[in-house]
C-alpha positions, 0 to 999 in steps of 0.5 A, a space after each residue: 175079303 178082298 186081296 190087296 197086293 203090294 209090289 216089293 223090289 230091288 236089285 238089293 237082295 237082302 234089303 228086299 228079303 228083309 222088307 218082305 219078312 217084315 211085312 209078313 211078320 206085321 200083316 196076319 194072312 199075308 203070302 209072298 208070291 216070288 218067281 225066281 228067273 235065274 233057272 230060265 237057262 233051263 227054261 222055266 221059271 220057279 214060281 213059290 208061296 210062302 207065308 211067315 211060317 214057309 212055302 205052301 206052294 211051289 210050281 214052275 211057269 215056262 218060258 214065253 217066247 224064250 223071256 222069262 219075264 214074259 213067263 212072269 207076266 203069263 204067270 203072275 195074275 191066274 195066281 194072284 186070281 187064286 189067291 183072291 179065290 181062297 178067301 182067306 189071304 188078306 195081303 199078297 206081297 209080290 216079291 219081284 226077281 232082282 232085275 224085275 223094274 216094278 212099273 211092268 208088273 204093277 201094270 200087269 197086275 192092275 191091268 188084271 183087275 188086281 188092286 196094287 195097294 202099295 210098291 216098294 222099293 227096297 234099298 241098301 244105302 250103302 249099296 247106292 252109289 256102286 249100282 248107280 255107278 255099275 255100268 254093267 250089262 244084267 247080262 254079264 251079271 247073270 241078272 238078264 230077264 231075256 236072251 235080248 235084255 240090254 239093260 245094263 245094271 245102273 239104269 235098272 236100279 235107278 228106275 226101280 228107285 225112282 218109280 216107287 213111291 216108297 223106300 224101304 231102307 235098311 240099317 246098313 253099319 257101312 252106310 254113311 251121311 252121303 249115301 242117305 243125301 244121294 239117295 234123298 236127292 235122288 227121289 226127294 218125293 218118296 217116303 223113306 221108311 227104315 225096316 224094323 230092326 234099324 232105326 226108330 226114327 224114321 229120317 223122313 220125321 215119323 217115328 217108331 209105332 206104338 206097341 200094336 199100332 200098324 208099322 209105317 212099312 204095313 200103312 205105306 203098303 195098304 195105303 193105295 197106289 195109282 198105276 196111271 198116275 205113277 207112269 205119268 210122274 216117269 214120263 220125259 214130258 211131266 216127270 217130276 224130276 229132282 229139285 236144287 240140293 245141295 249137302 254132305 258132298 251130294 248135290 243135284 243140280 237142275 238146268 233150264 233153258 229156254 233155248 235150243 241145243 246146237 245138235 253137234 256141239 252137244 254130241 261132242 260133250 255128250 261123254 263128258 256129260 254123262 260121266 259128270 253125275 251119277 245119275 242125269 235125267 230129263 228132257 231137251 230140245 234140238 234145234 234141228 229137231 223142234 217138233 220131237 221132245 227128247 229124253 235124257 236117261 244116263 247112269 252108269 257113264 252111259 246115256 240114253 237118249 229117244 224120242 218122248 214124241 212131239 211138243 205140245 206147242 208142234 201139235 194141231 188145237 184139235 190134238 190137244 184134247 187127246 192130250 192128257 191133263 196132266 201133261 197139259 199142266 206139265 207144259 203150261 209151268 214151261 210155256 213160252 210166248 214163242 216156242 211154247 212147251 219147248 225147253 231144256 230140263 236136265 237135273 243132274 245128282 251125284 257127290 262132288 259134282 262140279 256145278 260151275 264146269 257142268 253148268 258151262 258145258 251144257 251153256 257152250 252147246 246151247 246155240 250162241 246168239 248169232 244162231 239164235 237170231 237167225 231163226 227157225 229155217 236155218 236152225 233145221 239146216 244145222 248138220 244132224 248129228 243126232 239122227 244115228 243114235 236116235 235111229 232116225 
């Protein structure tokens, strides 16, 4: 029998344990790998397996190069391997630790020749907007998985959501008809799955299973998860960045443009842009930098900002077959008789968003028409304002 692993995670504590005892409840023969990295101040990390009637093996991994995620990493597919050995494990769900973002893991497991069947990410909608909005460091939350870990606590959970195909969503009583508008805007593609013992109706239409059928929450997690296809979807140049909404109180706005930022009067809004939504995203274009794809990443009022490599339009003919497809077709939906796959494509989702104000911030830093018309020389003359924050 072959092993199948699903990866469940989240900063949603409960929300995560409550999916994983659902899915050991529903799949006979089912384990839960868990590594607990809050015991890594005392320089390990705890590794357990349980099944739905409790632990069956308990062991500690150490550190590597003093990371525990490294550990996890060393740690978790020589396991997973003896899981598979044993013959008798049909599902192995991988609980990740709190601040664990899932893509690094389902690389991993992937990358160790294991089948990643499914990854979830668990969510407490009432819990949303307050991760989204917690600009704290893990750090300071004791949730870092490094002594260099310099995640803060906001651009942590929207990865997590934002990477899984799934979302499994708890009845929360405190939770209301904004929190589940923020969390569909937010990753409108994914399938939203109520755990048992909310809901019946699934809100993405599906409804309860017949008595004995396989829950919704047991199908998503077998159902098959394409690792290289999932990293191409959160990569700057082809993400698949959230669409215009706009509903109870919550709306997503996206802004494209098909000309170039003036590099300091963008850097003069950029706090203010980061502070206009709970979440931004996507990818942009500096007049004095045209060969270098920028990504746009803020949550938590902090913004991050790097290099996503060039534009496809700054490359040699011969380079694009090294180019994958997916990228290819990303640019051609954006490609321009002159500037080819360059652009502006931000999206910004939050409740009270003030579309009209964003929208003529992020106009006033484009450059006004004189600048345009003076063309591409004086464009790398601007001053750059840019080159501290991206390290250049």
């Amino acid at each position: 029998m072959s092993l199948s692993v699903v990866i469940v995670g989240g900063l949603h504590t409960e929300a995560r344990r409550a999916t994983v005892a659902r899915l050991l409840a529903d799949v006979p023969g089912s384990v839960v790998l868990h590594h607990d990295l809050a015991t890594a101040t005392a320089g390990t990390v705890v590794r357990t397996v349980r099944d739905a009637a409790g632990i069956l093996s308990a062991g500690e991994a150490p550190l590597v190069n003093d990371c525990a995620c490294c550990a996890l990493r060393e740690d978790l597919v020589p396991e997973l391997r003896r899981l598979a050995d044993d013959g008798v494990t049909r599902l192995a769900v991988v609980e990740l630790w709190d601040s664990v973002e899932p893509k690094a893991m389902a690389e991993v497991v992937a990358g160790g020749g294991l089948t990643v069947t499914g990854v979830i990410t668990a969510v407490d909608p009432a819990l949303l907007l307050p991760c989204l909005a917690n600009g704290d460091d893990l750090a300071e939350a004791g949730l870092a998985a490094a002594a260099t870990d310099q995640r803060t606590i906001a651009d942590t959970f929207a990865r997590q959501l934002e990477y899984a195909p799934v979302l499994a969503v708890v009845d929360s009583p405190e939770a209301d008809e904004e929190d589940h508008e923020l969390l569909a805007q937010l990753h409108p593609t994914a399938r939203r799955i109520p755990v048992p013992g909310g809901h019946p109706v699934d809100p993405a239409g599906g409804t309860a299973p017949a008595p004995g059928a396989p829950s919704p929450l047991t199908t998503a997690a077998l159902a098959g998860f394409d690792v290289e296809a999932a990293a191409a979807a959160q990569h700057p140049a082809c993400a698949l960045l959230p669409a215009e909404a706009d509903a109870h109180g919550v709306s997503t706005l996206v802004w494209h443009r098909l000309r170039p930022f003036h590099p300091e009067r963008l850097y003069a809004a950029l706090e203010d842009l980061t502070c206009a939504a709970a979440r931004s995203r996507g990818r942009f274009w500096l007049a004095d930098k045209p060969d270098v794809l920028l990504h746009w990443d803020a949550a938590g009022g902090a913004l991050c900002v790097e290099s996503a490599g060039p534009w496809l339009a700054s490359l040699p003919d011969a380079a694009w077959d090294m180019v994958p497809p997916v990228r290819r077709a990303a640019a051609a939906l954006d490609w321009h008789p002159e500037h080819g796959d360059r652009c502006q494509h931000l999206v910004f989702t939050s409740p009270g968003l003030d579309r009209d104000g964003l929208e003529r911030l992020l106009e006033s830093c484009l450059l006004t028409d004189a600048e345009y018309a003076a063309g591409r020389d004086a464009w790398r003359r601007l001053p750059p304002a840019f080159d501290t924050l991206l390290e250049i």
